[in-house]
N, CA, C and O atoms as CSV, one atom per row, in Angstrom:
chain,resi,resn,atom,element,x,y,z
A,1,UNK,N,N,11.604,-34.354,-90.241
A,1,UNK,CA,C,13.004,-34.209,-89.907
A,1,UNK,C,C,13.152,-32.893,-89.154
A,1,UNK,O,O,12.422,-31.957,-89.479
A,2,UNK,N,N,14.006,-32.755,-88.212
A,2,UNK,CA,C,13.936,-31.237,-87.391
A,2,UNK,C,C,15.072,-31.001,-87.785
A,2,UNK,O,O,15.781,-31.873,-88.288
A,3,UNK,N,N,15.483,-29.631,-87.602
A,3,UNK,CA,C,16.412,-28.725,-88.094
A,3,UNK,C,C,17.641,-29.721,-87.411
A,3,UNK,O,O,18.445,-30.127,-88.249
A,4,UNK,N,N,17.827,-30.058,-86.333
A,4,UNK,CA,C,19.124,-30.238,-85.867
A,4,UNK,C,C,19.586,-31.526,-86.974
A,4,UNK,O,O,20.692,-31.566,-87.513
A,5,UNK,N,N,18.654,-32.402,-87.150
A,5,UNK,CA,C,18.710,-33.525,-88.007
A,5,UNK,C,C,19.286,-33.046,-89.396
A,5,UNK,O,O,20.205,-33.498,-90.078
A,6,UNK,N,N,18.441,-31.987,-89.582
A,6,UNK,CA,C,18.801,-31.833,-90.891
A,6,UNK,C,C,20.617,-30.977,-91.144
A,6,UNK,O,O,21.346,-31.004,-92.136
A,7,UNK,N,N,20.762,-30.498,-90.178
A,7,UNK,CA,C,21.881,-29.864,-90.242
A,7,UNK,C,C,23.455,-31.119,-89.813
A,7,UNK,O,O,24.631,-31.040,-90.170
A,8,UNK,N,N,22.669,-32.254,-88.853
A,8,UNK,CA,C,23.508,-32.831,-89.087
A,8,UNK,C,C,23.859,-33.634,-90.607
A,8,UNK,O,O,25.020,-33.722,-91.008
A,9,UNK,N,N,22.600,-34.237,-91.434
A,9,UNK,CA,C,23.446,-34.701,-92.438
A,9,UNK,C,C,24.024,-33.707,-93.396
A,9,UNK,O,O,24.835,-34.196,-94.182
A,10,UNK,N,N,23.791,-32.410,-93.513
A,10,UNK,CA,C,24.082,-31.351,-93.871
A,10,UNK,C,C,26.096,-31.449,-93.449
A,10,UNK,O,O,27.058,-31.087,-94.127
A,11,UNK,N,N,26.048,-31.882,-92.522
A,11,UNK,CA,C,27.515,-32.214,-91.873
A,11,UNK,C,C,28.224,-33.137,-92.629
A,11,UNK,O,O,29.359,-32.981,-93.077
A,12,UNK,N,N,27.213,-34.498,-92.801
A,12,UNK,CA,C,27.768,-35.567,-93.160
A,12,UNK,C,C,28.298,-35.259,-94.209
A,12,UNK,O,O,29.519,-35.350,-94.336
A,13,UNK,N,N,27.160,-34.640,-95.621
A,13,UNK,CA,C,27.050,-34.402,-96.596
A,13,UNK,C,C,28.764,-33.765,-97.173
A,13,UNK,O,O,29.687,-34.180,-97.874
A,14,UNK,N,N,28.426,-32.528,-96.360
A,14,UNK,CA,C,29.891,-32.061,-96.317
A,14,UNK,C,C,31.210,-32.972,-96.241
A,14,UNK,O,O,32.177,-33.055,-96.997
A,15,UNK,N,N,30.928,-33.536,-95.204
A,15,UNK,CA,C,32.260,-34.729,-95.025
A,15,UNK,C,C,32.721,-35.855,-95.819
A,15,UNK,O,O,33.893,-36.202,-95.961
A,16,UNK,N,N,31.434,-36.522,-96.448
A,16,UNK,CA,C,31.911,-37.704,-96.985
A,16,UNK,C,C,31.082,-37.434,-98.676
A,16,UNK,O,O,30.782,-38.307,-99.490
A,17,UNK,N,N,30.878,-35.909,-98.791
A,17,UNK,CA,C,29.960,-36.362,-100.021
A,17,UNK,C,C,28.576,-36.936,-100.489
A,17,UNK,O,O,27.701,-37.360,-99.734
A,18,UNK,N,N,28.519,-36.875,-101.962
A,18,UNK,CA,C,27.196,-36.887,-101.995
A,18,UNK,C,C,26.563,-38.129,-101.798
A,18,UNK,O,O,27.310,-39.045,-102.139
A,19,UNK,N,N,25.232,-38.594,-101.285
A,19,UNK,CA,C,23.977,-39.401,-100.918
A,19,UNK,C,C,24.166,-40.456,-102.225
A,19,UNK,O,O,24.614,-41.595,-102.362
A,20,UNK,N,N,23.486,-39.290,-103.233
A,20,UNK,CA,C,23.652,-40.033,-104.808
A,20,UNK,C,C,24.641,-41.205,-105.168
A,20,UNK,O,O,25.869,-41.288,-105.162
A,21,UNK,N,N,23.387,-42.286,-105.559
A,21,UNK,CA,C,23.896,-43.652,-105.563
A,21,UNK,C,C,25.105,-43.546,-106.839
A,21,UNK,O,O,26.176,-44.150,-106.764
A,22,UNK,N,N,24.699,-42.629,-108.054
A,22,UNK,CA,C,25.506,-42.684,-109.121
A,22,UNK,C,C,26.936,-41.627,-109.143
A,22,UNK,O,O,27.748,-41.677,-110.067
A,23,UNK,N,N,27.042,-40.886,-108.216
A,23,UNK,CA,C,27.903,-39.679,-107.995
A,23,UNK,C,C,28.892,-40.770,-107.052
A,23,UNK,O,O,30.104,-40.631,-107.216
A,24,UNK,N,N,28.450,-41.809,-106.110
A,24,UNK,CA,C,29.263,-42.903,-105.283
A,24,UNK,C,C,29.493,-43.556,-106.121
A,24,UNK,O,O,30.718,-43.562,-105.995
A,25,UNK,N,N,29.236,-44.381,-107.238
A,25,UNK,CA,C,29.839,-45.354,-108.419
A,25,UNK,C,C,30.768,-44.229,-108.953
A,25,UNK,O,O,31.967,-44.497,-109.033
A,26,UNK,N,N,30.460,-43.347,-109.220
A,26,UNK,CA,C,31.351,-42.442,-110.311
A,26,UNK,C,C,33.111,-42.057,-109.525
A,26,UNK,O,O,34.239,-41.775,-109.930
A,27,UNK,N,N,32.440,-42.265,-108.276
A,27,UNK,CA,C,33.687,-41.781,-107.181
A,27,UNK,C,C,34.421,-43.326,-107.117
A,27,UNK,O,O,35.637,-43.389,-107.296
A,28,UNK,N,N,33.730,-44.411,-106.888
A,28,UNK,CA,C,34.449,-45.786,-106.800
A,28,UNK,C,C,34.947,-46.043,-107.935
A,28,UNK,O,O,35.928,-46.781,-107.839
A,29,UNK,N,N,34.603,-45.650,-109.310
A,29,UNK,CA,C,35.280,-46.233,-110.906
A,29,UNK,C,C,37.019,-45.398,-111.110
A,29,UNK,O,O,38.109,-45.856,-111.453
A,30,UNK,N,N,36.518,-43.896,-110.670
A,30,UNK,CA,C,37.329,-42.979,-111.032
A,30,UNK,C,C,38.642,-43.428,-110.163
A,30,UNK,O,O,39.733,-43.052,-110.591
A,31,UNK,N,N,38.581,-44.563,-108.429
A,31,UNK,CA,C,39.470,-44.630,-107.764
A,31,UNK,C,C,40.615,-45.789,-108.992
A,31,UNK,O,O,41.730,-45.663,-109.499
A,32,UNK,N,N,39.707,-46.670,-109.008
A,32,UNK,CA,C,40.123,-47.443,-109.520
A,32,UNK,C,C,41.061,-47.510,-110.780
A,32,UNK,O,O,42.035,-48.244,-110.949
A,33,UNK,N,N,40.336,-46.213,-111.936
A,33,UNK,CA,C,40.846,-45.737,-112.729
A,33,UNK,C,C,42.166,-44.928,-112.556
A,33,UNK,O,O,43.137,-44.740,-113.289
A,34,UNK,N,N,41.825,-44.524,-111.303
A,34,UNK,CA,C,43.199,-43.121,-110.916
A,34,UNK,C,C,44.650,-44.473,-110.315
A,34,UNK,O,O,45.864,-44.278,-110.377
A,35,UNK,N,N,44.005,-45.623,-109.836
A,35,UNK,CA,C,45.283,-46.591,-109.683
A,35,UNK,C,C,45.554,-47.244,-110.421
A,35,UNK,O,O,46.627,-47.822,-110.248
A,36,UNK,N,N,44.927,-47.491,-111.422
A,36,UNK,CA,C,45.419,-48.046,-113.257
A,36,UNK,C,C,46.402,-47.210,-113.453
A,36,UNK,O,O,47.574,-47.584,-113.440
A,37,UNK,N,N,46.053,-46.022,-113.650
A,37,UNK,CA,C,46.710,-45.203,-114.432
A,37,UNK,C,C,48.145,-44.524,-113.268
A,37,UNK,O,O,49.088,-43.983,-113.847
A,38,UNK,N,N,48.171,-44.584,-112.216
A,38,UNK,CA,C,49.590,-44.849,-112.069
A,38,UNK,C,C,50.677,-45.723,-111.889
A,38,UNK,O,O,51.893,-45.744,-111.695
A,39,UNK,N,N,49.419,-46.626,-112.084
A,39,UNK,CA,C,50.597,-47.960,-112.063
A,39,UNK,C,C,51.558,-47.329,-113.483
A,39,UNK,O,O,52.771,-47.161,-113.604
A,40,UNK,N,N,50.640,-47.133,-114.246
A,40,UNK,CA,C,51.293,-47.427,-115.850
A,40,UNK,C,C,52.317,-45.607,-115.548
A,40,UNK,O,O,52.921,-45.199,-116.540
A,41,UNK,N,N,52.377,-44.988,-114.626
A,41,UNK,CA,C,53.200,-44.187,-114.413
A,41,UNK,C,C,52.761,-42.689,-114.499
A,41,UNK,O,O,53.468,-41.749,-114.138
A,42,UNK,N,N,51.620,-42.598,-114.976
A,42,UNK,CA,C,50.637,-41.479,-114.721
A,42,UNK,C,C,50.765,-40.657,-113.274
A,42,UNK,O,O,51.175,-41.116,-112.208
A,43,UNK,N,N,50.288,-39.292,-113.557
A,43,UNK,CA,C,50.476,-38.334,-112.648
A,43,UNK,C,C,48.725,-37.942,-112.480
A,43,UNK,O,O,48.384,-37.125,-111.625
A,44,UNK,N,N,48.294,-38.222,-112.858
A,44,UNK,CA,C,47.017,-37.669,-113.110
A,44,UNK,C,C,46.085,-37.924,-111.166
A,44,UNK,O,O,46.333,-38.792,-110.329
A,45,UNK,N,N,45.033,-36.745,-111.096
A,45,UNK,CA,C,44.241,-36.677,-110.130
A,45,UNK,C,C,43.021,-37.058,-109.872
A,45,UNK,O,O,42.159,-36.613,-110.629
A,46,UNK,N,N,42.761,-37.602,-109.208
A,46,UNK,CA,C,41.372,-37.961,-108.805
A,46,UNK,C,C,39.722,-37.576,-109.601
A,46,UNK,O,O,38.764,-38.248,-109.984
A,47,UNK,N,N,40.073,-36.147,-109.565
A,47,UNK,CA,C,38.907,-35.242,-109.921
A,47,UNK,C,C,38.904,-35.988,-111.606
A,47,UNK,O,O,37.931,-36.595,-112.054
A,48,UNK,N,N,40.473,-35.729,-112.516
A,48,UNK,CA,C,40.353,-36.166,-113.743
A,48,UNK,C,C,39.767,-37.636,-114.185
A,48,UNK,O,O,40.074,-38.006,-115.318
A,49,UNK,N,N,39.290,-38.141,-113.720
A,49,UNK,CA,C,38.321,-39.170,-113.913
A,49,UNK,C,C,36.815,-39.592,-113.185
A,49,UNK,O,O,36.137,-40.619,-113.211
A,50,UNK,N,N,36.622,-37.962,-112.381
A,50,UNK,CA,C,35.226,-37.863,-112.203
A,50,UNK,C,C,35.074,-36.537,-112.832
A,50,UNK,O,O,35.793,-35.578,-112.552
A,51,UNK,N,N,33.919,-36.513,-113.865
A,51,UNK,CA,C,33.939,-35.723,-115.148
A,51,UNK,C,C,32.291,-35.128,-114.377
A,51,UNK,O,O,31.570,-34.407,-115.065
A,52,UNK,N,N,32.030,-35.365,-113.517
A,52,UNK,CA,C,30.699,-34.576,-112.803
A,52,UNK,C,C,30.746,-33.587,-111.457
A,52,UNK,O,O,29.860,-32.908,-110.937
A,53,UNK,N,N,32.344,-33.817,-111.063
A,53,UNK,CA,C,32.303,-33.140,-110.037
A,53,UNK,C,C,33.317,-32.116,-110.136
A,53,UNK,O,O,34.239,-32.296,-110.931
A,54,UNK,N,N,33.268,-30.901,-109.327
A,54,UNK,CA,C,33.314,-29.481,-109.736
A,54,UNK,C,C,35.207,-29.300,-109.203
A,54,UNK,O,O,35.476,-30.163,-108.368
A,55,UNK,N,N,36.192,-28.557,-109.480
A,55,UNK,CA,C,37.572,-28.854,-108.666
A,55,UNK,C,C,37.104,-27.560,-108.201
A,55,UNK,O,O,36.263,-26.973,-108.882
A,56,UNK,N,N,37.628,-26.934,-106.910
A,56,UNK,CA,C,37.551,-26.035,-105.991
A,56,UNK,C,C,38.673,-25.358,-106.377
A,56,UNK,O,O,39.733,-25.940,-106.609
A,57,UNK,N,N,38.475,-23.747,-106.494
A,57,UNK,CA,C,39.447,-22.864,-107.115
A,57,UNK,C,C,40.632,-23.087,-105.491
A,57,UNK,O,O,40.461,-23.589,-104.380
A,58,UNK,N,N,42.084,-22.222,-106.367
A,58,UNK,CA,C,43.019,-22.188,-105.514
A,58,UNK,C,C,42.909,-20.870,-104.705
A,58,UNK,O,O,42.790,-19.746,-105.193
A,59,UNK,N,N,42.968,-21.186,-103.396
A,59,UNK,CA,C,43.532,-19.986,-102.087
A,59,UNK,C,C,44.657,-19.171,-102.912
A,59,UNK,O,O,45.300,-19.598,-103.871
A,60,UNK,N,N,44.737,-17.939,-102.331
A,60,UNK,CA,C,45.557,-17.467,-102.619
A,60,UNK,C,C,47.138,-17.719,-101.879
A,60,UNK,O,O,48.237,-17.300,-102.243
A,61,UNK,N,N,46.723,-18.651,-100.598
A,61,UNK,CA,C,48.233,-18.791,-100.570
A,61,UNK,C,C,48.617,-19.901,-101.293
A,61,UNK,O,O,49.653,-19.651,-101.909
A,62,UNK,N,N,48.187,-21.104,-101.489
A,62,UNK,CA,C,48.056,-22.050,-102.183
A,62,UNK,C,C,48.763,-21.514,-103.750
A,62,UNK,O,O,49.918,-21.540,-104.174
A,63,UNK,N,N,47.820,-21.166,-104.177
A,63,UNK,CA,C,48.424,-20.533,-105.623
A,63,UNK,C,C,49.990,-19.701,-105.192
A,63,UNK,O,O,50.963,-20.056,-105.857
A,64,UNK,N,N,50.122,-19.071,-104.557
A,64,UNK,CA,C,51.548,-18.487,-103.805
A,64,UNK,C,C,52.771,-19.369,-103.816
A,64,UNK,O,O,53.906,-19.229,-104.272
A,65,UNK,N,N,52.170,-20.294,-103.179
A,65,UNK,CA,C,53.285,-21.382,-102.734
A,65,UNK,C,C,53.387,-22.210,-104.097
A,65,UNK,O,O,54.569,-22.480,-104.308
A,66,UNK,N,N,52.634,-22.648,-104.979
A,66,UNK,CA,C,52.607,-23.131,-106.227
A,66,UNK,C,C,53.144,-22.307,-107.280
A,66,UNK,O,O,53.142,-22.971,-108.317
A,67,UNK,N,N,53.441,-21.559,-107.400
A,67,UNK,CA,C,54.140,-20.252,-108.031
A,67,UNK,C,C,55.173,-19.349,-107.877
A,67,UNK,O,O,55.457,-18.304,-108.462
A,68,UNK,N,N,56.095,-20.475,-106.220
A,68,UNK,CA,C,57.557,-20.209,-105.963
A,68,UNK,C,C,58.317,-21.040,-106.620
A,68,UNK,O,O,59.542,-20.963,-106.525
């Protein structure tokens, strides 16, 4: 594989996530789960029903604007 190769899926990776066949089931159950659960009127997020993947801290303007 040459560097440019590798930096492109390095791109992909970034974009659409991980390769991992079980981290893609975990992402397809959790969708499914996250539209159960608002049907029934739930507020809940995405991440809360994938229990392997990490939530990304808040920006500080982000947190700013969430805290007017």
């Amino acid at each position: 594989m040459t560097y440019q190769e590798a930096l492109a899926w390095g791109r992909y990776i970034d974009r659409y996530g991980s390769l991992h066949t079980g981290r893609r089931l975990e992402a397809g159950s959790a969708l499914v789960a996250l539209q159960t659960h608002r049907l029934g009127g739930g507020m809940a997020e995405l991440l809360d029903f994938m229990p392997h993947e990490q939530r990304l801290g808040l920006s500080l303007e982000r947190a700013m604007n969430e805290w007017r």
